[in-house]
N, C-alpha and C positions, 0 to 999 in steps of 0.2 A: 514465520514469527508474527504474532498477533500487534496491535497498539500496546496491549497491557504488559507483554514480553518485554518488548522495546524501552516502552517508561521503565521497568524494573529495570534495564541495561544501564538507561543512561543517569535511574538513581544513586546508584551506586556512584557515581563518580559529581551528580550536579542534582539533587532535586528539585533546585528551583527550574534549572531547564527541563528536567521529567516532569515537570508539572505545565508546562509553557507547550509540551510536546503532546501529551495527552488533550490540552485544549487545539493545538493544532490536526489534531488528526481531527477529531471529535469535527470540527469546522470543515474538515477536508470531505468527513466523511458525508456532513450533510450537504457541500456543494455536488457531490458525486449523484445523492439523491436527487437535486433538484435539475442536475446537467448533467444526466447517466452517458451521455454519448462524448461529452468534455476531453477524455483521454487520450492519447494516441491508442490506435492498436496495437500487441505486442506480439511484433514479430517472433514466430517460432517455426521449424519443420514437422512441430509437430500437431498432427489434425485436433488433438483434445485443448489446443490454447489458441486457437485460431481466433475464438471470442474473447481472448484476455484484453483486458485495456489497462492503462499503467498512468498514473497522473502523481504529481509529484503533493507534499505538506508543506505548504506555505509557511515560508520559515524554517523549514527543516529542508531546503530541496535536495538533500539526498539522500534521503526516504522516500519511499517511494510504494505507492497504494497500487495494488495486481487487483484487479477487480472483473468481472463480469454483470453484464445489462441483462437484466432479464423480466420477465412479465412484471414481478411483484416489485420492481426497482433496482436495487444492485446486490449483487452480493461480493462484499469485500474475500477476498481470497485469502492474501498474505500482505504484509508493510514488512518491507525488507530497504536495509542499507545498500544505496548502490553500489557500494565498493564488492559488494558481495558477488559472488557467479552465480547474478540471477538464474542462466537460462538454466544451467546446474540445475540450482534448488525446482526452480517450477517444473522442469520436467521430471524431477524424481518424485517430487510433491514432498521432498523433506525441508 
């Protein structure tokens, strides 16, 4: 699920909070740029997420940003609800 997925989810029910949550990622996402290593690692058995890190939206803690560190700075993967079966979704990539 992208930011933009998410805001749609949670418009539907609050958009002054889908609006509050699109400025929380947006801030998330520029802390991640400026503190690309900020995250824990996310543990997986599987070799292709060994470089995932997972760092939570301020305000939203349970959402949660799957990202990877790389040359050009970060690249966001997925923002997914933690109640969700993360390791599920990131190792199918659905």
């Amino acid at each position: 699920m992208t930011s933009s997925k998410a805001h749609s989810y949670l418009a539907a029910d609050n958009p002054g909070v889908a609006a509050r949550f699109l400025g929380a990622a947006k801030a998330t996402f520029e802390q991640l740029a400026e503190m690309p290593t900020i995250g824990r690692r996310w543990t997986s058995p599987r070799k292709r997420l060994g470089t995932v890190r997972v760092w939570r939206i301020h305000g939203f803690e349970r959402w949660l940003v799957f990202y990877r560190v790389s040359g050009k700075g970060v690249e966001i993967m997925r923002v997914l609800h933690g109640a969700r079966d993360l390791n599920a979704i990131l190792e199918t990539g659905t």
